[in-house]
C-alpha positions as CSV (number, residue, x, y, z in Angstrom):
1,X,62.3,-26.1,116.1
2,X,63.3,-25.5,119.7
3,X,60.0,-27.9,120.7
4,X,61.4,-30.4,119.0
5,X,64.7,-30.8,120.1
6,X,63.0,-30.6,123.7
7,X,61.1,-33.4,122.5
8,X,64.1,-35.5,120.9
9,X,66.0,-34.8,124.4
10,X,62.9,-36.1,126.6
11,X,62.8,-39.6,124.4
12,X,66.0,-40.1,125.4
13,X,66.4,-39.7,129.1
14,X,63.0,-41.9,128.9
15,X,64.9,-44.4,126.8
16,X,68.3,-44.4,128.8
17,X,66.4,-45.0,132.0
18,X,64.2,-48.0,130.3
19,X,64.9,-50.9,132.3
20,X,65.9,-54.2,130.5
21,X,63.7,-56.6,131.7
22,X,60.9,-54.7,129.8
23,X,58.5,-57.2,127.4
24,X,58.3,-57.6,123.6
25,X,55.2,-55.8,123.5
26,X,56.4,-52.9,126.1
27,X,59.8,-52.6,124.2
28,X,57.4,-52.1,120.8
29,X,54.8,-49.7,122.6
30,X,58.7,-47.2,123.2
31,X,60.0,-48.0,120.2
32,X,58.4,-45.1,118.2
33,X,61.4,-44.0,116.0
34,X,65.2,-44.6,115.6
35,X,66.2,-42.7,118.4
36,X,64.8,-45.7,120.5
37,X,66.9,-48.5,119.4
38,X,68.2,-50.5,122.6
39,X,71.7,-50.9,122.7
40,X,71.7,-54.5,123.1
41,X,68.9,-54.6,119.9
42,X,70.9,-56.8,117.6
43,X,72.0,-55.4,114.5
44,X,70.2,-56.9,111.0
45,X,72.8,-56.1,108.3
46,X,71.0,-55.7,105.2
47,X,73.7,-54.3,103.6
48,X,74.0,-57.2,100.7
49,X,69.9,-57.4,100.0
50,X,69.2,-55.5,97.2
51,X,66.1,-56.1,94.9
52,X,67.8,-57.9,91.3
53,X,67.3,-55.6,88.1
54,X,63.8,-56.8,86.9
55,X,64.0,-54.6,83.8
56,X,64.5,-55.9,80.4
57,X,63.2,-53.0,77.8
58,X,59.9,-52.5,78.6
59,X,59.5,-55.7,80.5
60,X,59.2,-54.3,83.8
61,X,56.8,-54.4,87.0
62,X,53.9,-51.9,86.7
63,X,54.4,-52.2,82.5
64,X,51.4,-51.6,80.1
65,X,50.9,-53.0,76.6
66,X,48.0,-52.1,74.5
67,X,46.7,-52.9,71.0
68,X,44.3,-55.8,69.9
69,X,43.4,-59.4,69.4
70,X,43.0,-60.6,65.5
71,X,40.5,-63.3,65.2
72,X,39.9,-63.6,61.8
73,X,37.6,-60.8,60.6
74,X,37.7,-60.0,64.1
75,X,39.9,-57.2,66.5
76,X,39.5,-57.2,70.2
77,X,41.2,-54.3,72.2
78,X,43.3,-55.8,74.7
79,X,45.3,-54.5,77.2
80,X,48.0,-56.1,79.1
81,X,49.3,-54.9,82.8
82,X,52.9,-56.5,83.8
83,X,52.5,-56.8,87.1
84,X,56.3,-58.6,87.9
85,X,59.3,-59.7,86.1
86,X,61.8,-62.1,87.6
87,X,64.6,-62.2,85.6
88,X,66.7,-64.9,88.1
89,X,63.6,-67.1,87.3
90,X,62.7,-65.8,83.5
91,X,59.4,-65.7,84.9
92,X,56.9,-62.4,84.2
93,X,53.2,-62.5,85.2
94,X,50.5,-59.8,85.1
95,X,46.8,-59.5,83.6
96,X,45.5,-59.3,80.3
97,X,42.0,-57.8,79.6
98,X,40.0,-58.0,76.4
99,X,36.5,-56.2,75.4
100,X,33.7,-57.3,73.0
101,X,35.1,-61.2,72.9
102,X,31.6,-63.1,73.8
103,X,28.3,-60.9,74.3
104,X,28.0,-63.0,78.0
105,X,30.9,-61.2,79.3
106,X,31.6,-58.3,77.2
107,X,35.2,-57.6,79.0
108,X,37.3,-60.4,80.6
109,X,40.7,-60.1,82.7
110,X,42.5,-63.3,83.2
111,X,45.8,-63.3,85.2
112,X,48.9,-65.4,83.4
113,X,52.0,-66.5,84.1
114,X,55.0,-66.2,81.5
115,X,58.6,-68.2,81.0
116,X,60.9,-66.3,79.2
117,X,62.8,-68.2,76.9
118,X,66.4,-68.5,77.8
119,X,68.5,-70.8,80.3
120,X,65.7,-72.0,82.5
121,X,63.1,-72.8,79.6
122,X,63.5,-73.7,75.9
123,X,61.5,-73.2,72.7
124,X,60.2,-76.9,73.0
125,X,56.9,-76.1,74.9
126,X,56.2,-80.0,75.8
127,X,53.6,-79.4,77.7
128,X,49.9,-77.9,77.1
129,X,49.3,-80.5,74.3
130,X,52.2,-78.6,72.5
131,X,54.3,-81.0,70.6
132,X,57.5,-80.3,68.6
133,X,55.9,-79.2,64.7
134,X,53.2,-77.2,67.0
135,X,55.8,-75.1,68.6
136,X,58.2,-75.1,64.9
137,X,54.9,-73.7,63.3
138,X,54.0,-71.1,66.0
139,X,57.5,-70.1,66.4
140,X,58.3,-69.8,62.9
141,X,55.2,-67.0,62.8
142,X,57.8,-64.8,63.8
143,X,60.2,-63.7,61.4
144,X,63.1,-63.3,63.8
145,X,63.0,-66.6,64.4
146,X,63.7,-67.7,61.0
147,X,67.6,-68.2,62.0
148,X,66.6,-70.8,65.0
149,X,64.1,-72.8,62.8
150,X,66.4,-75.8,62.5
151,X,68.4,-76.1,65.4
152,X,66.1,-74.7,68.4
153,X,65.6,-78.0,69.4
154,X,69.0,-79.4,69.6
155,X,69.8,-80.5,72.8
156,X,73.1,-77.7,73.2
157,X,70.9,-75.0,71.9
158,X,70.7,-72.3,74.4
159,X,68.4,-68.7,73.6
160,X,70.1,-65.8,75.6
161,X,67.4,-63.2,75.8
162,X,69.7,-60.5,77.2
163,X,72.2,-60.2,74.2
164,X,69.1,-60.6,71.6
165,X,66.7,-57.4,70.7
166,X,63.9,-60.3,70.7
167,X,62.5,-61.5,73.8
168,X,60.9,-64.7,73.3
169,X,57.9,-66.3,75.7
170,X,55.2,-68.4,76.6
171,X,51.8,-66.8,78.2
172,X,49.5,-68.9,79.9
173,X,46.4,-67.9,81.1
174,X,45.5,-69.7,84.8
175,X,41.8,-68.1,85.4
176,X,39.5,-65.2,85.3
177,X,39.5,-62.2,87.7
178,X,38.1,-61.4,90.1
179,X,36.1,-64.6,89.6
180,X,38.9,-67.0,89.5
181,X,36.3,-70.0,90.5
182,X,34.8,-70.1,86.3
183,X,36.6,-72.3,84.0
184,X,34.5,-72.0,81.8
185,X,33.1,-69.0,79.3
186,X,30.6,-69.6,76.5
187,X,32.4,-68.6,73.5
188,X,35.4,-67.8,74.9
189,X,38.5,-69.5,75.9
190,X,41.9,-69.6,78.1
191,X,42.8,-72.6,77.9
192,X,45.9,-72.2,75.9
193,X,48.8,-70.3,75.8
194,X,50.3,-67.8,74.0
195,X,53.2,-67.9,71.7
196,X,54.8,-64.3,72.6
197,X,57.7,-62.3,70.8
198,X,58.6,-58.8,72.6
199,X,61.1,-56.3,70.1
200,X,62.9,-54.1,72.4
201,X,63.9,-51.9,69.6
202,X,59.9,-51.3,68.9
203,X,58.6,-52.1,72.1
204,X,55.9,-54.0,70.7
205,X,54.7,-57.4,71.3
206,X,53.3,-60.0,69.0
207,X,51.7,-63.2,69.8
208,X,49.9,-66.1,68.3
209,X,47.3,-68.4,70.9
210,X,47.3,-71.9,70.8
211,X,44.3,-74.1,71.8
212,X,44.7,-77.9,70.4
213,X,40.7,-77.7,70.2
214,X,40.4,-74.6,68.3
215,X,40.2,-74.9,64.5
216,X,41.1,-71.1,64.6
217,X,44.9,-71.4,64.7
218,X,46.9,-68.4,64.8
219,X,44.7,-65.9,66.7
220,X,47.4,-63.1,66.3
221,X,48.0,-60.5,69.4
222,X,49.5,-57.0,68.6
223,X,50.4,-54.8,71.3
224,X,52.4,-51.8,71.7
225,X,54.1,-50.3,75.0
226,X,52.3,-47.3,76.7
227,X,55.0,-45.2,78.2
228,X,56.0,-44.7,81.7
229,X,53.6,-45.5,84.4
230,X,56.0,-46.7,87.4
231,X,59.7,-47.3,88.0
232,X,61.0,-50.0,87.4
233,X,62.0,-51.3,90.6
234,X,62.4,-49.5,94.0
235,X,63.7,-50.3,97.4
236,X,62.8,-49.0,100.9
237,X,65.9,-48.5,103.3
Protein backbone atom coordinates (compact mmCIF):
# COMPACT_ATOMS: atom_id res chain seq x y z
CA UNK A 1 0.00 0.00 0.00
CA UNK A 2 2.77 2.31 1.01
CA UNK A 3 4.56 1.35 -2.62
CA UNK A 4 1.87 2.59 -4.20
CA UNK A 5 1.19 5.83 -3.00
CA UNK A 6 5.14 6.35 -3.57
CA UNK A 7 4.37 5.41 -6.98
CA UNK A 8 1.10 7.73 -7.37
CA UNK A 9 3.34 10.61 -5.84
CA UNK A 10 6.38 9.93 -8.37
CA UNK A 11 3.79 10.20 -11.52
CA UNK A 12 3.02 13.34 -10.44
CA UNK A 13 6.07 15.32 -9.85
CA UNK A 14 6.94 13.58 -13.40
CA UNK A 15 3.71 15.05 -14.77
CA UNK A 16 3.85 18.58 -13.15
CA UNK A 17 7.29 19.05 -14.50
CA UNK A 18 6.17 17.77 -18.20
CA UNK A 19 6.91 20.55 -20.34
CA UNK A 20 4.10 21.74 -22.86
CA UNK A 21 5.61 21.74 -25.99
CA UNK A 22 5.74 17.80 -25.71
CA UNK A 23 4.19 15.87 -29.07
CA UNK A 24 0.99 13.82 -29.53
CA UNK A 25 2.73 10.75 -29.47
CA UNK A 26 5.09 11.77 -26.29
CA UNK A 27 1.87 13.22 -24.44
CA UNK A 28 0.25 9.48 -25.16
CA UNK A 29 3.49 7.47 -24.25
CA UNK A 30 2.82 9.66 -20.23
CA UNK A 31 -0.59 9.42 -20.34
CA UNK A 32 -0.82 5.99 -18.58
CA UNK A 33 -3.84 6.57 -16.24
CA UNK A 34 -6.05 9.54 -14.98
CA UNK A 35 -3.69 11.01 -12.80
CA UNK A 36 -2.00 12.20 -16.04
CA UNK A 37 -4.48 14.35 -17.58
CA UNK A 38 -2.80 17.83 -18.65
CA UNK A 39 -4.45 20.68 -17.37
CA UNK A 40 -4.98 22.41 -20.50
CA UNK A 41 -6.37 18.64 -21.94
CA UNK A 42 -9.80 19.87 -23.01
CA UNK A 43 -12.64 18.50 -21.30
CA UNK A 44 -15.19 16.02 -23.50
CA UNK A 45 -18.53 16.21 -21.56
CA UNK A 46 -20.22 13.10 -22.10
CA UNK A 47 -22.53 13.76 -19.68
CA UNK A 48 -25.79 13.62 -22.17
CA UNK A 49 -24.63 10.28 -24.26
CA UNK A 50 -26.24 7.49 -22.98
CA UNK A 51 -26.88 4.25 -25.01
CA UNK A 52 -31.22 4.42 -25.82
CA UNK A 53 -33.15 1.45 -24.08
CA UNK A 54 -32.87 -1.30 -26.86
CA UNK A 55 -35.11 -3.67 -24.81
CA UNK A 56 -38.51 -4.52 -25.80
CA UNK A 57 -39.45 -8.04 -23.95
CA UNK A 58 -37.10 -10.30 -25.04
CA UNK A 59 -36.09 -8.35 -28.06
CA UNK A 60 -32.79 -7.35 -26.85
CA UNK A 61 -28.91 -7.56 -28.01
CA UNK A 62 -27.32 -10.91 -27.16
CA UNK A 63 -31.21 -12.60 -27.26
CA UNK A 64 -31.69 -16.26 -28.25
CA UNK A 65 -34.80 -17.87 -29.72
CA UNK A 66 -35.11 -21.50 -30.39
CA UNK A 67 -37.66 -23.99 -31.80
CA UNK A 68 -38.12 -25.15 -35.43
CA UNK A 69 -39.00 -24.55 -39.09
CA UNK A 70 -42.44 -26.36 -40.37
CA UNK A 71 -42.21 -27.33 -43.92
CA UNK A 72 -44.92 -29.42 -44.54
CA UNK A 73 -44.20 -32.94 -43.13
CA UNK A 74 -41.07 -31.36 -42.38
CA UNK A 75 -39.36 -29.65 -38.82
CA UNK A 76 -36.00 -28.05 -38.97
CA UNK A 77 -34.40 -26.94 -35.56
CA UNK A 78 -33.60 -23.40 -35.80
CA UNK A 79 -32.06 -21.19 -33.74
CA UNK A 80 -32.02 -17.49 -33.88
CA UNK A 81 -29.25 -15.08 -32.10
CA UNK A 82 -30.42 -11.20 -31.75
CA UNK A 83 -27.43 -9.66 -32.17
CA UNK A 84 -28.92 -5.64 -31.97
CA UNK A 85 -32.14 -3.88 -31.52
CA UNK A 86 -32.53 -0.24 -32.46
CA UNK A 87 -35.57 0.86 -31.19
CA UNK A 88 -35.02 4.83 -32.57
CA UNK A 89 -34.76 3.01 -36.00
CA UNK A 90 -37.32 -0.16 -35.37
CA UNK A 91 -34.61 -1.94 -36.75
CA UNK A 92 -33.30 -5.62 -35.13
CA UNK A 93 -30.77 -7.78 -36.92
CA UNK A 94 -28.92 -10.93 -35.83
CA UNK A 95 -28.41 -14.71 -37.28
CA UNK A 96 -30.60 -17.45 -37.78
CA UNK A 97 -29.29 -20.98 -38.17
CA UNK A 98 -31.09 -24.08 -39.35
CA UNK A 99 -29.98 -28.01 -39.44
CA UNK A 100 -30.96 -30.86 -41.75
CA UNK A 101 -32.65 -28.25 -44.50
CA UNK A 102 -30.65 -29.67 -47.80
CA UNK A 103 -28.17 -32.80 -47.45
CA UNK A 104 -25.33 -30.23 -49.40
CA UNK A 105 -25.17 -28.06 -46.37
CA UNK A 106 -26.63 -29.86 -43.56
CA UNK A 107 -26.61 -26.55 -41.19
CA UNK A 108 -26.87 -22.98 -42.70
CA UNK A 109 -26.49 -19.45 -40.78
CA UNK A 110 -27.71 -16.57 -42.70
CA UNK A 111 -27.52 -13.01 -41.10
CA UNK A 112 -30.95 -10.78 -41.54
CA UNK A 113 -32.06 -7.57 -41.02
CA UNK A 114 -35.56 -6.85 -39.33
CA UNK A 115 -38.22 -3.55 -39.44
CA UNK A 116 -40.33 -3.54 -36.66
CA UNK A 117 -43.55 -2.55 -37.48
CA UNK A 118 -44.55 0.77 -36.05
CA UNK A 119 -43.90 4.58 -37.07
CA UNK A 120 -41.01 4.12 -39.36
CA UNK A 121 -42.45 0.98 -41.36
CA UNK A 122 -46.08 -0.26 -42.04
CA UNK A 123 -47.77 -3.63 -42.52
CA UNK A 124 -47.77 -2.94 -46.51
CA UNK A 125 -44.43 -4.75 -47.33
CA UNK A 126 -44.28 -3.18 -51.01
CA UNK A 127 -41.22 -4.38 -51.72
CA UNK A 128 -39.75 -8.15 -52.11
CA UNK A 129 -42.50 -8.90 -54.77
CA UNK A 130 -44.88 -8.50 -51.75
CA UNK A 131 -48.01 -6.89 -52.92
CA UNK A 132 -51.07 -5.85 -50.76
CA UNK A 133 -53.44 -9.51 -50.60
CA UNK A 134 -49.73 -11.20 -50.11
CA UNK A 135 -49.08 -9.22 -47.00
CA UNK A 136 -53.33 -9.30 -45.90
CA UNK A 137 -52.90 -13.24 -46.30
CA UNK A 138 -49.51 -13.55 -44.35
CA UNK A 139 -50.53 -11.16 -41.83
CA UNK A 140 -53.86 -12.50 -41.29
CA UNK A 141 -51.88 -16.07 -40.27
CA UNK A 142 -51.69 -14.45 -37.11
CA UNK A 143 -54.65 -14.39 -35.06
CA UNK A 144 -53.82 -11.07 -33.26
CA UNK A 145 -54.00 -9.45 -36.22
CA UNK A 146 -57.54 -10.26 -36.87
CA UNK A 147 -58.52 -6.62 -35.46
CA UNK A 148 -56.11 -4.79 -38.17
CA UNK A 149 -57.27 -6.96 -41.13
CA UNK A 150 -59.36 -4.12 -42.70
CA UNK A 151 -57.88 -0.99 -41.99
CA UNK A 152 -53.87 -1.77 -41.83
CA UNK A 153 -53.56 -0.24 -44.92
CA UNK A 154 -55.32 3.01 -44.56
CA UNK A 155 -53.23 5.70 -45.06
CA UNK A 156 -53.71 7.21 -41.01
CA UNK A 157 -53.20 3.77 -39.74
CA UNK A 158 -50.30 3.75 -37.38
CA UNK A 159 -49.15 0.19 -35.36
CA UNK A 160 -47.54 1.31 -31.94
CA UNK A 161 -45.47 -1.72 -30.93
CA UNK A 162 -44.75 -0.34 -27.44
CA UNK A 163 -48.39 -0.19 -26.03
CA UNK A 164 -49.23 -3.68 -27.91
CA UNK A 165 -48.19 -7.27 -26.27
CA UNK A 166 -47.56 -8.22 -30.09
CA UNK A 167 -44.53 -7.11 -31.81
CA UNK A 168 -45.01 -7.29 -35.37
CA UNK A 169 -41.96 -7.61 -38.12
CA UNK A 170 -40.40 -8.26 -41.29
CA UNK A 171 -37.11 -10.67 -41.42
CA UNK A 172 -35.07 -10.64 -44.36
CA UNK A 173 -32.32 -12.77 -44.92
CA UNK A 174 -29.18 -10.76 -46.92
CA UNK A 175 -26.57 -13.95 -47.24
CA UNK A 176 -24.92 -16.95 -45.76
CA UNK A 177 -22.21 -16.85 -43.10
CA UNK A 178 -19.37 -17.01 -43.01
CA UNK A 179 -19.59 -17.51 -46.73
CA UNK A 180 -21.51 -14.45 -47.51
CA UNK A 181 -20.15 -14.65 -51.46
CA UNK A 182 -23.05 -17.86 -52.33
CA UNK A 183 -26.37 -16.81 -53.38
CA UNK A 184 -27.24 -19.64 -54.17
CA UNK A 185 -28.01 -23.24 -52.23
CA UNK A 186 -29.40 -26.29 -53.99
CA UNK A 187 -32.55 -26.95 -52.29
CA UNK A 188 -32.54 -24.24 -50.12
CA UNK A 189 -33.55 -20.74 -50.14
CA UNK A 190 -33.26 -17.00 -48.58
CA UNK A 191 -34.51 -15.20 -50.86
CA UNK A 192 -37.59 -14.07 -49.09
CA UNK A 193 -38.54 -12.76 -46.02
CA UNK A 194 -40.21 -13.59 -43.12
CA UNK A 195 -43.57 -12.58 -41.92
CA UNK A 196 -42.69 -12.41 -37.90
CA UNK A 197 -45.12 -11.98 -34.87
CA UNK A 198 -43.16 -11.75 -31.30
CA UNK A 199 -45.86 -12.23 -27.88
CA UNK A 200 -44.22 -10.63 -25.10
CA UNK A 201 -46.57 -12.27 -22.75
CA UNK A 202 -45.17 -15.78 -24.10
CA UNK A 203 -41.98 -14.85 -25.37
CA UNK A 204 -42.47 -16.76 -28.39
CA UNK A 205 -42.11 -15.91 -31.91
CA UNK A 206 -44.08 -17.16 -34.93
CA UNK A 207 -43.40 -16.61 -38.49
CA UNK A 208 -44.55 -17.48 -41.91
CA UNK A 209 -41.63 -17.20 -45.11
CA UNK A 210 -42.55 -15.82 -48.15
CA UNK A 211 -40.83 -16.64 -51.59
CA UNK A 212 -43.10 -15.43 -54.72
CA UNK A 213 -41.36 -18.66 -56.49
CA UNK A 214 -42.10 -21.06 -53.89
CA UNK A 215 -45.31 -23.14 -54.32
CA UNK A 216 -44.80 -23.95 -50.57
CA UNK A 217 -46.51 -20.96 -49.00
CA UNK A 218 -46.64 -20.58 -45.36
CA UNK A 219 -43.42 -22.34 -44.26
CA UNK A 220 -44.35 -21.62 -40.44
CA UNK A 221 -41.37 -20.67 -37.85
CA UNK A 222 -41.92 -21.40 -34.07
CA UNK A 223 -39.49 -20.26 -31.71
CA UNK A 224 -39.43 -19.77 -28.00
CA UNK A 225 -37.06 -17.44 -25.86
CA UNK A 226 -34.05 -19.16 -24.06
CA UNK A 227 -33.57 -17.19 -20.90
CA UNK A 228 -30.86 -14.88 -19.91
CA UNK A 229 -27.63 -14.92 -21.76
CA UNK A 230 -26.50 -11.08 -21.59
CA UNK A 231 -27.82 -7.80 -20.36
CA UNK A 232 -29.56 -5.96 -22.15
CA UNK A 233 -27.59 -3.06 -22.75
CA UNK A 234 -24.36 -1.72 -20.96
CA UNK A 235 -22.30 1.30 -21.02
CA UNK A 236 -18.55 1.97 -20.19
CA UNK A 237 -17.90 5.32 -18.28
Amino acid sequence: MNKNDDKTEAINAELISTPSSLTFSDRKQKNTSLLSRDENDPWVDISDKRLSSTRLGALYDGSRFKGVQKCGISKYNVIVDIQHVDMNESKISGYLNIEGLTNECPELTTFFVGEIIGPKYPFLTRKWQAQQYIDSLHWGKFPSFEPYIDTFNNDDFTYDPFESDFIYMRWKEHFLVPDHCINNIEGASFAGFYYICYQRSTNEIKGFYFYHNNPEWFQQLVLEHVEERSFGSFEFR
